[in-house]
C-alpha positions as CSV (number, residue, x, y, z in Angstrom):
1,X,-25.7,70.1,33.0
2,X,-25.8,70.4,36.8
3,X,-22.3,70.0,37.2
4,X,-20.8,73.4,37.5
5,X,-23.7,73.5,40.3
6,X,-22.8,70.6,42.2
7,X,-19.2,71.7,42.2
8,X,-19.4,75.3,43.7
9,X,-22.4,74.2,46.3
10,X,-20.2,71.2,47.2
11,X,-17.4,73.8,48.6
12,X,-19.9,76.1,50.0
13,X,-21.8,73.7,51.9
14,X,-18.6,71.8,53.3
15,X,-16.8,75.3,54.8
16,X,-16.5,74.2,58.1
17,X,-19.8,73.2,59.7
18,X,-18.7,69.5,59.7
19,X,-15.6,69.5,61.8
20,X,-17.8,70.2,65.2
21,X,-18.1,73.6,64.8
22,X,-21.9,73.8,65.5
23,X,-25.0,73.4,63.2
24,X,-25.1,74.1,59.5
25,X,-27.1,77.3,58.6
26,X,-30.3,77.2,56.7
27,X,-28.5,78.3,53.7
28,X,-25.7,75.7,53.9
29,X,-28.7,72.6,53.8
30,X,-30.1,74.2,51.1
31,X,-27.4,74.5,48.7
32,X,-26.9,70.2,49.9
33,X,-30.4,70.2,49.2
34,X,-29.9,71.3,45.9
35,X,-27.2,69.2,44.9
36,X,-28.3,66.0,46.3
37,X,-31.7,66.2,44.9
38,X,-30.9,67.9,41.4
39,X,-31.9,65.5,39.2
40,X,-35.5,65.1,40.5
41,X,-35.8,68.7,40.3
42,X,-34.8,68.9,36.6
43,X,-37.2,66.2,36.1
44,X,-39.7,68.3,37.6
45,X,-38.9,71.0,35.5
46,X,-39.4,69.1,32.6
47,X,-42.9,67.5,33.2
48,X,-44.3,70.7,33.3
49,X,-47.5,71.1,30.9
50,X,-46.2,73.9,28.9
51,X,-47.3,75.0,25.6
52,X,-44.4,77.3,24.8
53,X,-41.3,78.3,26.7
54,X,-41.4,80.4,28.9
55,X,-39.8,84.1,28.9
56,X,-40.5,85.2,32.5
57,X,-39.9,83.2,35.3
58,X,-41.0,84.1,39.2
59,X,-39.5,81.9,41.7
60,X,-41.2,82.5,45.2
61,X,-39.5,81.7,48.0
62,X,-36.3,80.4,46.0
63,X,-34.2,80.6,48.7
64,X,-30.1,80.0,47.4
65,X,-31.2,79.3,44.0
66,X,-31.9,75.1,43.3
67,X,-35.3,76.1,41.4
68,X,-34.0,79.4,40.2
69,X,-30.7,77.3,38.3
70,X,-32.6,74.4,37.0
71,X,-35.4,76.8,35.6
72,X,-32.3,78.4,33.7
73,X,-31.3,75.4,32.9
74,X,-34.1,74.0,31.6
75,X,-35.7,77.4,29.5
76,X,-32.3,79.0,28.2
77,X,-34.4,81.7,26.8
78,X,-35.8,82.9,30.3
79,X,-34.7,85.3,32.9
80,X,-35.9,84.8,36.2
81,X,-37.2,87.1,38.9
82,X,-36.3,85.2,42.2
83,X,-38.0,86.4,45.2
84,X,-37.3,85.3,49.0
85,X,-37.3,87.1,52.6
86,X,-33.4,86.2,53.1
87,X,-31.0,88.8,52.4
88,X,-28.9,86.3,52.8
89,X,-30.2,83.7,50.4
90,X,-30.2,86.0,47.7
91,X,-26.9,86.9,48.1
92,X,-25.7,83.3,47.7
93,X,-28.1,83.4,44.9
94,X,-26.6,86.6,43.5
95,X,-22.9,85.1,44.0
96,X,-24.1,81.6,42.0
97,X,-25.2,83.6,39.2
98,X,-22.4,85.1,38.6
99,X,-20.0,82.2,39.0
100,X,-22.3,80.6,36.1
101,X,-21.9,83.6,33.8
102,X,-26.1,84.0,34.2
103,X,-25.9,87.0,36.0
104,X,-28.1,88.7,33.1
105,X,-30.6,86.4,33.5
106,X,-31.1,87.0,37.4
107,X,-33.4,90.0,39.3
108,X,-33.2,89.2,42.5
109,X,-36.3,90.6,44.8
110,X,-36.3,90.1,48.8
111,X,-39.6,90.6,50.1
112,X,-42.3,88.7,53.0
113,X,-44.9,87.1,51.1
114,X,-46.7,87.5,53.5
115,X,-47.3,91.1,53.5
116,X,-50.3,92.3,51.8
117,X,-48.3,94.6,49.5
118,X,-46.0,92.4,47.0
119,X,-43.3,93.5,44.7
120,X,-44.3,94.1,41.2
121,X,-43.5,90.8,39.5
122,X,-44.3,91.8,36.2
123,X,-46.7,89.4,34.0
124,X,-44.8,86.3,34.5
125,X,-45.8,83.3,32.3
126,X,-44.8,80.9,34.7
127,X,-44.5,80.9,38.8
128,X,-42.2,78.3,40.7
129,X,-42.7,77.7,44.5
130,X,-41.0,74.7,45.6
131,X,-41.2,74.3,49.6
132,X,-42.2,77.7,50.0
133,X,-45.9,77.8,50.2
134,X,-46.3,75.8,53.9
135,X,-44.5,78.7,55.0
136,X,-47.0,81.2,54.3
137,X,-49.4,82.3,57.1
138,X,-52.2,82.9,54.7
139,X,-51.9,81.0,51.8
140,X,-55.3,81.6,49.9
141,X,-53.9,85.6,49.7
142,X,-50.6,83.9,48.2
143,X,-52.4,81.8,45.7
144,X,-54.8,85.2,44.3
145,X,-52.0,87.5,44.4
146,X,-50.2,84.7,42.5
147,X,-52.9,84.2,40.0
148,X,-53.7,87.9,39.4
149,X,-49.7,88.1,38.3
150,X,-49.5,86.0,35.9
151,X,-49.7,85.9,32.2
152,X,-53.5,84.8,30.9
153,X,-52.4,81.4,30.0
154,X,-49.8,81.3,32.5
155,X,-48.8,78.6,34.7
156,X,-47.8,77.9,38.5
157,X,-45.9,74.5,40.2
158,X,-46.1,74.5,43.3
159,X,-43.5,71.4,44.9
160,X,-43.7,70.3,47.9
161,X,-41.3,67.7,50.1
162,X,-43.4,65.3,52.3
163,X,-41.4,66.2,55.7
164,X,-37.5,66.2,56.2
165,X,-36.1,63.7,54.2
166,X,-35.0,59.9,56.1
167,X,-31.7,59.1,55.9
168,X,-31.2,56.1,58.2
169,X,-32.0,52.3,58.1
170,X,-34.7,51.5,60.6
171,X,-32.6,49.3,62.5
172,X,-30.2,52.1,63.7
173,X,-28.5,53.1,65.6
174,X,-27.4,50.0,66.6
175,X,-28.2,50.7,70.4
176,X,-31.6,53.1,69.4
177,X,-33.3,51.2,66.7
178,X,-36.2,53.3,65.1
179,X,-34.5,56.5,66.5
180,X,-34.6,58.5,63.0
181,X,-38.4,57.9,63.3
182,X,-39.0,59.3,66.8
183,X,-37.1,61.9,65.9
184,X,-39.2,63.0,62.8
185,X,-42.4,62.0,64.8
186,X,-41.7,65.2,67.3
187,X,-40.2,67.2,64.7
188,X,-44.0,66.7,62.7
189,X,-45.8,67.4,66.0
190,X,-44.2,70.3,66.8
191,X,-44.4,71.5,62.8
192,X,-48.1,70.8,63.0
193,X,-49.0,73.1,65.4
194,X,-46.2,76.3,63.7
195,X,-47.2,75.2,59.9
196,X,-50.7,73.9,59.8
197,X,-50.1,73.6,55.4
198,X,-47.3,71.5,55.5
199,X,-48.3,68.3,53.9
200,X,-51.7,69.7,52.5
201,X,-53.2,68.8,49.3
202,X,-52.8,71.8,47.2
203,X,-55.3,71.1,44.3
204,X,-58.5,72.1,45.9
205,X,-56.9,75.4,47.0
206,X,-55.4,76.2,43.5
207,X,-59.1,75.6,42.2
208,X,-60.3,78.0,44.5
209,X,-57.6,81.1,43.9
210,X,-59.2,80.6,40.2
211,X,-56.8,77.8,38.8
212,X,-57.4,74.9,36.5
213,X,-55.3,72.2,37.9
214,X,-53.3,70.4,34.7
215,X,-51.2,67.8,36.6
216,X,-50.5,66.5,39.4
217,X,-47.1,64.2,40.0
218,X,-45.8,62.9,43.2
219,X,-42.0,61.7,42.8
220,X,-40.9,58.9,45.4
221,X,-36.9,60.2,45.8
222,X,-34.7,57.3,47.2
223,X,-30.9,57.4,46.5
224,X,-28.4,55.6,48.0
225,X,-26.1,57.7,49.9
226,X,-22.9,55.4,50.4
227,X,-20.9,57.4,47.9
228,X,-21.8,60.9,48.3
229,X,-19.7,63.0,50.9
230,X,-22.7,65.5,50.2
231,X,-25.1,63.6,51.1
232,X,-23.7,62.5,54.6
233,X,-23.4,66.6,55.1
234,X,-26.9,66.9,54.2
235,X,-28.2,64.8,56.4
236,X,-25.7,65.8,59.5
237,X,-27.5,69.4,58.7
238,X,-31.2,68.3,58.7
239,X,-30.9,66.6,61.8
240,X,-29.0,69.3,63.6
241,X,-31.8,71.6,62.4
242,X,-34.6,69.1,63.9
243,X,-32.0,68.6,66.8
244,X,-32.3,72.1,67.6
245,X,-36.1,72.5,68.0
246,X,-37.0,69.1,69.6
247,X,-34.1,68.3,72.2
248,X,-36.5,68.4,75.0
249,X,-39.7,66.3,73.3
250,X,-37.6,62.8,73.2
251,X,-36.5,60.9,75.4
252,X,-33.1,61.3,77.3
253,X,-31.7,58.0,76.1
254,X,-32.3,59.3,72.3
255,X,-31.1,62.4,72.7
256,X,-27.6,61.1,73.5
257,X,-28.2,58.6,70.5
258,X,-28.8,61.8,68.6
259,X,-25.6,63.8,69.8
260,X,-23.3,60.7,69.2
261,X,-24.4,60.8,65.3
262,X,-23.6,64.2,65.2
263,X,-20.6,64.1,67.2
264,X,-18.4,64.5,63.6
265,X,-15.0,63.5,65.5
266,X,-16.7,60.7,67.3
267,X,-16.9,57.1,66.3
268,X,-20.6,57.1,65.7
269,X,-20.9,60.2,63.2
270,X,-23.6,60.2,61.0
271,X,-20.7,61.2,58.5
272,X,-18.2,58.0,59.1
273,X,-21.5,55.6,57.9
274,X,-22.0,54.0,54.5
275,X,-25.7,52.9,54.6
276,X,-27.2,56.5,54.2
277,X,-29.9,56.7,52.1
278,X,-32.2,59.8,50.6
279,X,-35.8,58.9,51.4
280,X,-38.8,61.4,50.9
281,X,-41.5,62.6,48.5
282,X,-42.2,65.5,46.1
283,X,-45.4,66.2,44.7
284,X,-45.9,69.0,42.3
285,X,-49.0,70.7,41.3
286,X,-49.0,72.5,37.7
287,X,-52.1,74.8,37.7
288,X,-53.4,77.2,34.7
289,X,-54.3,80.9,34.9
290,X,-57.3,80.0,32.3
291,X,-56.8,82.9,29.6
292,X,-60.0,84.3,28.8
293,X,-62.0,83.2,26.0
294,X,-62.0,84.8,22.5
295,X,-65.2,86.2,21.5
């Protein structure tokens, strides 16, 4: 089902950032995002608690598309307004759609969430925010404005990743053993203090925008890497990412551990090894917009 997916996102994520010609751009990891961890999102999508199928999809914050694709996917009788600040992403979005014939079934929206105006999102009946909402500067506003858009009855996942994904044994490098770890360790301190939601338990503040929380399902993702080109990309483009923001909070001597994986022409690139592996969480949080009672 995925396939046609994996194929195009394959070729837009491998167009040249890997040969040494500097960091892969936000959009380029996730489109490898999307591909590598497919399969757990479609299972996502098909846990949710839904009495019907849905019509009307909102996907806040859907970046290049991996929620908006497998909602389509999974409801083939929905059309999907995807919303994201990005021109950029949306236009990747824009330019999947129509290479999966599913252009129809596509509004895009760009807007900051934010803002204390949103876009009319119609009556959606259900709302998907996968890694968006730790972004959000006020999330309680997010969560109302949410809950006053949706269909009485209506539902809302929010998914979220525990941190970057870990892609290394512990044991390496060979000459830096642990050196993934203190690498995510400053990455998480410095995230801490820009994105005090990441990692936050997501129930209480559904209940308290006016939610009843259905489920709750944390997915442990671990898939072995060793034959998946993508999946050596994808993790040469998260670590240039946390590369980027943390250079000067480790230590010299893992630094240049660092640059040598992602030295793609040198013997030590993080893209000539075969013990990758894809290690991180996602939970997901399916909560209710109660529909009023008959009387």
């Amino acid at each position: 089902m995925h396939q046609p997916h994996t194929h195009t996102t394959h070729h837009d994520a491998s167009s040249g950032h890997h040969h040494g010609q500097g960091p892969a751009s936000q959009a380029d990891i996730l489109d490898l995002d999307a591909e590598v961890l497919a399969e757990h999102t479609a299972s996502i999508t098909a846990w949710l608690p839904l009495h019907t199928g849905p019509r009307h999809i909102v996907d806040l914050g859907c970046g290049t598309g991996a929620g908006t694709f497998a909602l389509l996917d999974r409801f083939p009788d929905a059309h999907v307004t995807a919303v994201d600040a990005s021109a950029e992403h949306l236009q990747r979005l824009r330019t999947k759609a129509c290479a999966r014939g599913v252009q129809e079934r596509v509004r895009t929206a760009q807007a900051d969430l934010d803002e204390a105006a949103w876009p009319d999102l119609g009556s959606p009946d259900l709302v998907w925010a996968s890694a968006s909402m730790h972004h959000m500067a006020n999330p309680d506003h997010a969560l109302r404005n949410v809950h006053d858009a949706l269909a009485p009855g209506g539902l809302f996942a929010v998914v979220e990743l525990a941190g970057h994904p870990r892609f290394l044994p512990e044991n390496a490098p060979k000459d830096r053993p642990g050196l993934e770890g203190r690498v995510h360790a400053a990455a998480d301190r410095l995230q801490a203090e820009h994105m005090p939601h990441r990692g936050a338990d997501w129930g209480p503040m559904l209940t308290a925008a006016g939610f009843t929380v259905e489920g709750e399902r944390t997915i442990a993702v671990n898939i072995e890497g060793s034959r998946s080109e993508a999946i050596g990309l994808y993790a040469l483009g998260v670590l240039q990412r946390i590369r980027s923001v943390i250079a000067e909070r480790i230590s010299p001597e893992d630094l240049t551990a660092l640059d040598q994986l992602l030295d793609t022409s040198g013997p030590h690139s993080i893209l000539r090894r075969d013990d990758l592996t894809v290690r991180t969480e996602r939970t997901v949080w399916a909560a209710r917009r109660t529909a009023p009672q008959q009387g």
